[in-house]
C-alpha positions as CSV (number, residue, x, y, z in Angstrom):
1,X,65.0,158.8,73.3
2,X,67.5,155.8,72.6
3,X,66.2,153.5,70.0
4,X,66.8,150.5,72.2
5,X,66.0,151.3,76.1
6,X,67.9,148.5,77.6
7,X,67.1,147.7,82.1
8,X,69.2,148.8,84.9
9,X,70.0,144.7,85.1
10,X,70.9,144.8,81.1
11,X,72.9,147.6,81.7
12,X,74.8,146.3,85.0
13,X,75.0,143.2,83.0
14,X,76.8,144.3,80.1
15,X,79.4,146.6,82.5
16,X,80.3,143.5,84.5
17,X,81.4,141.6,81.5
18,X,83.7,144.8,80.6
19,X,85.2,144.5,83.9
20,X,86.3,141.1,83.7
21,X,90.4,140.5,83.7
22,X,91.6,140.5,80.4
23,X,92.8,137.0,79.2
24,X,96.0,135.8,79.4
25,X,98.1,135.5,76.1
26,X,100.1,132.0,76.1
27,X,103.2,132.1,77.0
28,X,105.5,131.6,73.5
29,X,105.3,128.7,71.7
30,X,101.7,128.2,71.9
31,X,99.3,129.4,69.7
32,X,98.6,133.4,69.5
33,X,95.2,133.5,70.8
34,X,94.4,134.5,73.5
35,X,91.6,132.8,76.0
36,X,90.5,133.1,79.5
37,X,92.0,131.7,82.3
38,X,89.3,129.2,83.7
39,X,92.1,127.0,85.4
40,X,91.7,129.9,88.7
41,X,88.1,129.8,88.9
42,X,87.1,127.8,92.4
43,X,91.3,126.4,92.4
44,X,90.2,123.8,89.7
45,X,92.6,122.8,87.3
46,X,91.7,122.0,83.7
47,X,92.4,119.1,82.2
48,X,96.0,117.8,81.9
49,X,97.1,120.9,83.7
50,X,98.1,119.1,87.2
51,X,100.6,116.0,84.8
52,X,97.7,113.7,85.0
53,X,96.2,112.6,81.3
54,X,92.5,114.1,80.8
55,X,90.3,111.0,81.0
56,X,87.9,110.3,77.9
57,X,84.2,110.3,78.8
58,X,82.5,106.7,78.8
59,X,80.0,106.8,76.6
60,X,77.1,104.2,77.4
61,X,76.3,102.1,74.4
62,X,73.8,102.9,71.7
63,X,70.2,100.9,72.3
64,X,70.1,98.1,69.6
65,X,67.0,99.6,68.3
66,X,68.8,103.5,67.3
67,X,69.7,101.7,64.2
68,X,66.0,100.7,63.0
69,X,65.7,104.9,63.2
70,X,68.1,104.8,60.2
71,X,67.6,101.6,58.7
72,X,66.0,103.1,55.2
73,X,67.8,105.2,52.5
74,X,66.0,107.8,50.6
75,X,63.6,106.7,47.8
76,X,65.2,108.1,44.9
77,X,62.6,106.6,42.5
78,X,59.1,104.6,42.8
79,X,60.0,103.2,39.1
80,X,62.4,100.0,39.1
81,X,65.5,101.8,37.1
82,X,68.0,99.6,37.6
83,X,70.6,102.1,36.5
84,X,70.0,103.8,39.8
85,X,71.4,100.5,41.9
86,X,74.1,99.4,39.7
87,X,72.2,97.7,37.2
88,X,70.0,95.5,39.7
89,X,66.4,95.6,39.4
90,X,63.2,94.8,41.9
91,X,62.6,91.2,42.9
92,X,59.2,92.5,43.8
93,X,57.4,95.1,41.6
94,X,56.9,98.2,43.4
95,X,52.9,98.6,43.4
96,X,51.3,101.5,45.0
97,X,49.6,100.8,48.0
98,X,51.8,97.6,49.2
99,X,54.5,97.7,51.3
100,X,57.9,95.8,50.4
101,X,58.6,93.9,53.7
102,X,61.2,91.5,55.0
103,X,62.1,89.5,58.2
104,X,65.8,88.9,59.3
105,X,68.4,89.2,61.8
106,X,70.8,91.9,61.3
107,X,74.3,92.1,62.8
108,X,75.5,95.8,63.9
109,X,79.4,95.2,63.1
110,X,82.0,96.3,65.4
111,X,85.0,98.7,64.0
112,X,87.0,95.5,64.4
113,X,84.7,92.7,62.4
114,X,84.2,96.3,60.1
115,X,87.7,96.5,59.4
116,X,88.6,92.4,59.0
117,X,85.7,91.9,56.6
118,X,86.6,95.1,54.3
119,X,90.4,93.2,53.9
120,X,89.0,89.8,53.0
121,X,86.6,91.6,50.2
122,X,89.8,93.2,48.9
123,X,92.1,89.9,49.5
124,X,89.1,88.1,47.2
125,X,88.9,90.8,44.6
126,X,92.4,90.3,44.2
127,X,92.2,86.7,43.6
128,X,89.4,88.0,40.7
129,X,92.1,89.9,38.9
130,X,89.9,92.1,38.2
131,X,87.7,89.6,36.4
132,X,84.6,89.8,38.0
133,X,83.0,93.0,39.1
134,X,82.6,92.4,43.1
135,X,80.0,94.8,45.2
136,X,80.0,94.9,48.5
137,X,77.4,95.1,51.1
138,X,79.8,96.3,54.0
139,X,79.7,100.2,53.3
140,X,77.3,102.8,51.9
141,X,77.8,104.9,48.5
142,X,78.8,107.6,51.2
143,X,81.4,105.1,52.8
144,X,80.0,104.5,55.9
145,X,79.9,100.8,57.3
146,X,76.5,98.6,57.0
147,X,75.2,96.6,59.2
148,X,74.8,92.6,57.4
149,X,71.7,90.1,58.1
150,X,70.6,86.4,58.5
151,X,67.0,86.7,55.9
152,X,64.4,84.8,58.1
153,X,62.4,85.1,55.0
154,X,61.9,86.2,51.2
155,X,61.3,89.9,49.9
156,X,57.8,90.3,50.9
157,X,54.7,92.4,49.3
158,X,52.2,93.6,52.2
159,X,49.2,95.6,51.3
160,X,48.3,98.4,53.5
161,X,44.9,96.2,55.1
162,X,46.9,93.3,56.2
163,X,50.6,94.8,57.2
164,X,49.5,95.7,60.7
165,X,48.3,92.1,61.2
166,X,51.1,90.5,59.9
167,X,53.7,92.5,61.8
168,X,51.4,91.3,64.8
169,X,51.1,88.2,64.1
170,X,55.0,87.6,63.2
171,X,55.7,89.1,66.6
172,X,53.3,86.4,68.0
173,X,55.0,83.5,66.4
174,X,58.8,84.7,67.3
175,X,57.7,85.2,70.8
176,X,55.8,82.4,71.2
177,X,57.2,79.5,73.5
178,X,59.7,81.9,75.0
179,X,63.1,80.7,72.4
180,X,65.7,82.0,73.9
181,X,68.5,84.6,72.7
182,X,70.9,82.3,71.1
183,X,74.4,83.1,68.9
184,X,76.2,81.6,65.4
185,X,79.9,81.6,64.4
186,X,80.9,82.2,60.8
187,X,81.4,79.0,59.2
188,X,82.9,79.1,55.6
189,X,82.7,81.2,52.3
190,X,80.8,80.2,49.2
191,X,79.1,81.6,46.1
192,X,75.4,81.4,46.1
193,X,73.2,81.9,43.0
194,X,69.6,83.4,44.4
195,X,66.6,81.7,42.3
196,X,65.0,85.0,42.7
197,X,67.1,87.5,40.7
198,X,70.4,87.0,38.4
199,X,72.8,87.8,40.7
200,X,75.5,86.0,42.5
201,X,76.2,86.5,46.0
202,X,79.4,86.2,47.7
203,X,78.4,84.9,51.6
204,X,79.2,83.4,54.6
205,X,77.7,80.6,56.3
206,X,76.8,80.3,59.5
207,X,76.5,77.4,61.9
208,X,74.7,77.1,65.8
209,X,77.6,78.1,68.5
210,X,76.5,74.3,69.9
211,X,78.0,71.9,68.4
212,X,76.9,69.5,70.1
213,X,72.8,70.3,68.8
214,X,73.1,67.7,66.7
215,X,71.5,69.7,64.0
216,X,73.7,72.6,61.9
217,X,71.2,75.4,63.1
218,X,68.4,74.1,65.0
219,X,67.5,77.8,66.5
220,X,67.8,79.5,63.2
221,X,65.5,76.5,62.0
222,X,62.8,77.2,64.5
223,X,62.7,80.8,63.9
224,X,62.4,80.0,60.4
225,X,59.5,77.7,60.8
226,X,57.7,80.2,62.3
227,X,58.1,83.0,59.8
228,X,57.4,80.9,57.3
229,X,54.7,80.2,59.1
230,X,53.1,83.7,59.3
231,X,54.9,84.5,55.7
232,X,52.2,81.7,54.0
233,X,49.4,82.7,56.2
234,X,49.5,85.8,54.2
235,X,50.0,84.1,50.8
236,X,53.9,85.1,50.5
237,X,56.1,82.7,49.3
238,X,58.2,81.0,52.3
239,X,62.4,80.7,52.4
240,X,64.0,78.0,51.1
241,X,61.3,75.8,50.5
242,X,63.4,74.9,47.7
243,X,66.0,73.3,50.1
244,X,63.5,71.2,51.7
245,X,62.1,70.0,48.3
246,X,65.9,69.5,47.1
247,X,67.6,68.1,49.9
248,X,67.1,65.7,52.8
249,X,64.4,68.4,55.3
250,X,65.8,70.5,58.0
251,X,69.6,69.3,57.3
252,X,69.6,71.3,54.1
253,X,67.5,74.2,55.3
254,X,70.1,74.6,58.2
255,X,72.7,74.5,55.4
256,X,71.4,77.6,53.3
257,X,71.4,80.4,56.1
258,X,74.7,83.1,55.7
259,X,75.2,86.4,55.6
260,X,75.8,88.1,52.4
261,X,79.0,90.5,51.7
262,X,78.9,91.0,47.9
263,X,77.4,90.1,45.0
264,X,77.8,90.1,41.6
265,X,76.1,89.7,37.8
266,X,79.3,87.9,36.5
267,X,79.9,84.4,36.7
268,X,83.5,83.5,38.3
269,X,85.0,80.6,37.0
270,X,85.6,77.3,38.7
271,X,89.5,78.3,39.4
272,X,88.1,82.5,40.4
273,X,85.7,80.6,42.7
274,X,88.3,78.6,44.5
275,X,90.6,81.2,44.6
276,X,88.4,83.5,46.5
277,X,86.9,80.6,48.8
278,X,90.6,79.8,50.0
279,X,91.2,83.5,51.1
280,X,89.0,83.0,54.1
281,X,90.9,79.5,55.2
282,X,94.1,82.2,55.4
283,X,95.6,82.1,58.9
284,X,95.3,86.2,59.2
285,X,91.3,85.1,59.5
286,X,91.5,82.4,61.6
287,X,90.1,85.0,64.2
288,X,87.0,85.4,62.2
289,X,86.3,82.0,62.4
290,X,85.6,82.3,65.9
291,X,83.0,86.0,66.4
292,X,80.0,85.3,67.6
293,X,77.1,86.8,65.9
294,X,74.4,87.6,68.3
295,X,70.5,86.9,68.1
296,X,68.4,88.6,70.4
297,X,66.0,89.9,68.0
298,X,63.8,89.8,64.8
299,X,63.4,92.4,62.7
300,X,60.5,93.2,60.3
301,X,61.0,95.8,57.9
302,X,57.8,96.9,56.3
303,X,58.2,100.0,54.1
304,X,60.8,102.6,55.7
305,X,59.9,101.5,59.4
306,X,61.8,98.8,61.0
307,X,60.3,96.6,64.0
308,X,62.4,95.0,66.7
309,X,61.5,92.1,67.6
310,X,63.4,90.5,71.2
311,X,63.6,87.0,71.6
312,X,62.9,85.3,74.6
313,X,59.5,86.5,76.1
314,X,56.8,83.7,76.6
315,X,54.0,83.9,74.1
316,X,49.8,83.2,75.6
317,X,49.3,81.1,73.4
318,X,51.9,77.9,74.2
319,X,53.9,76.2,72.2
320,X,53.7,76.0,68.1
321,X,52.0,72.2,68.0
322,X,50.4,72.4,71.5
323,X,46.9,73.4,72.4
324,X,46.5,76.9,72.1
325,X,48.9,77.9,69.2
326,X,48.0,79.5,66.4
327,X,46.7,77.5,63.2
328,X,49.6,79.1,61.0
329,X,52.3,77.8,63.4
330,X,51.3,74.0,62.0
C-alpha cells in the first residue's frame, strides 16, 4: 500500500493542474521567465495592457490613534544610564511600581512638513560649524520620521493606585465644557534652556491660528489650566508655573508653548544662536510659517500605553468655575 493514500478529488485535483496550458514565454526583450497568461481569463485585460496607465489604489487614511499602538520604544534598561540616550539622564527617577506619565499634543508630520523640517535642522547645523553637537527629534536611531508635541504638562510620576484615576480624571477635565478642536501656526525659532534637566532645546513657538483672540494662545491656555489642574490634584508639579511667577500671568504662559526639534548639552554662543534663529526667517521657509498644526486630541502617556484623548465632547459636570465642576478645575 502507498504511503500517502491521496482521494479521487486529490487525485483529479492534481491532474487538472497538469493539464493546464503551458505559460507563455515573453516575447524577446522581456525578461526570461515565463508566467501564465491571466490577461485571457473572462476577456479581462491586466493592468496597462489596453494603453491605459494602471490606477494606484486609494488607500483610506490611518486612524489618528494607530500611532498610540507604537508610541513606546523598547526599554532597554530600568537603570538611568545615560550612555544609552546620548549622555541624557531621567528627569524623573525610574522607581518600581510608578509609572512615568505625560500629557501633550503630538503632531503626526506629513512627508512634506517631514522633509522641510529635516533641511532647516541641517541649514542650522551648518550655521553651528560644527560647534555645537545638535540632536534631533525628527527621526528615530533606525531613521524613521517622529512625530513632535505641544507638553500640556511636566514628566509625571504615577503610582500604580492612582494612574487609573488620574487618566480619568484628566479625560474629565479636557472634555469638560465641550472646547472645541482648535489649530496653531509655527511662529518663530528660539533656544530654550529646560529648568528641569541641563539641556538646551532648539524649538518652535507656536501661536493661536486667531489672531484676532486677543490673547497669544488662549486655547492652549485653557487646556493647560486644566491639566494642571488634575496634574496638582495628584501632587505633580504643574507646567510653567514658573512663567506665571516670572512674567505678567497668562501673557507669558501663552508665550512658553513650542514644539521641540533638537536639543543639545552645549551652550551656542550669542553669534551661533542668531545664526541659527535667522535660518528659519529664510524665504525657502516662508511656507512653514503658514502649516497649521491640528488639535483635536490630548494624549496621556502613562507607562508604554498611550491614551487619546478628543476634544470637543461636553463634559456632566459644566463648566470649570460653574456649579457642578470638579474642585481641582478651581
Amino acid at each position: 500500500m502507498a504511503l500517502v493514500d491521496y482521494s479521487s478529488s486529490s487525485s483529479a485535483s492534481t491532474e487538472s493542474l497538469h493539464q493546464q496550458p503551458p505559460a507563455k514565454r515573453r516575447k524577446a526583450g522581456d525578461s526570461e521567465t515565463t508566467t501564465p497568461d491571466r490577461s485571457s481569463s473572462h476577456g479581462v485585460k491586466a493592468d496597462g495592457q489596453d494603453g491605459k496607465p494602471s490606477r494606484p489604489s486609494v488607500m483610506p487614511p490611518l486612524p489618528s490613534t494607530f500611532h498610540d499602538l507604537y508610541a513606546s520604544t523598547v526599554r532597554q534598561s530600568v537603570v538611568d544610564d545615560p550612555s544609552l540616550h546620548h549622555g541624557r539622564k531621567r528627569q524623573t527617577p525610574h522607581i518600581v511600581g510608578n509609572w512615568p506619565s505625560h500629557l501633550y499634543i503630538e503632531w503626526n508630520l506629513t512627508s512634506l512638513e517631514y522633509d522641510m523640517l529635516v533641511k532647516l535642522v541641517q541649514d542650522i547645523e551648518t550655521e553651528l560649524r560644527g560647534k555645537v553637537k545638535l540632536h534631533n527629534f525628527l527621526t528615530s536611531d533606525l531613521g524613521s520620521p517622529l512625530p513632535l508635541h505641544i507638553s500640556l504638562s511636566r514628566p509625571l510620576s504615577l503610582t500604580t493606585a492612582n494612574k487609573d484615576d488620574f487618566l480619568e480624571r484628566a479625560t474629565g477635565a479636557i472634555q469638560i465644557g465641550a472646547l472645541a478642536p482648535f489649530a496653531v501656526i509655527p511662529r518663530t525659532l528660539a533656544w530654550y534652556k529646560s529648568p528641569d534637566s541641563n539641556r538646551i532645546f532648539l524649538i518652535i513657538r507656536v501661536a493661536s491660528r486667531d489672531k484676532d483672540a486677543g490673547a497669544l494662545n488662549p486655547e492652549l491656555v485653557a487646556l493647560l489650566k486644566r491639566c494642571n489642574g488634575v496634574v496638582s490634584h495628584f501632587g505633580q508639579p504643574p507646567l510653567y508655573k514658573h512663567h506665571e511667577d516670572d512674567g505678567s500671568g497668562e501673557e507669558a504662559v501663552g508665550v512658553a508653548f513650542h514644539v521641540s526639534i533638537g536639543w543639545t548639552f552645549d551652550v551656542p554662543g550669542d553669534e551661533l544662536s542668531l545664526r541659527a534663529i535667522q535660518v528659519f526667517k529664510r524665504s525657502k521657509y516662508a511656507e512653514l510659517q503658514k502649516w497649521e498644526i491640528d488639535v483635536s486630541a490630548v494624549k496621556a502617556k502613562i507607562g508604554n500605553s498611550v491614551h487619546h484623548i478628543p476634544l470637543g465632547r461636553a463634559g456632566k459636570g459644566g463648566i470649570a468655575g460653574r456649579p457642578g465642576a470638579p474642585d481641582y478645575l478651581f
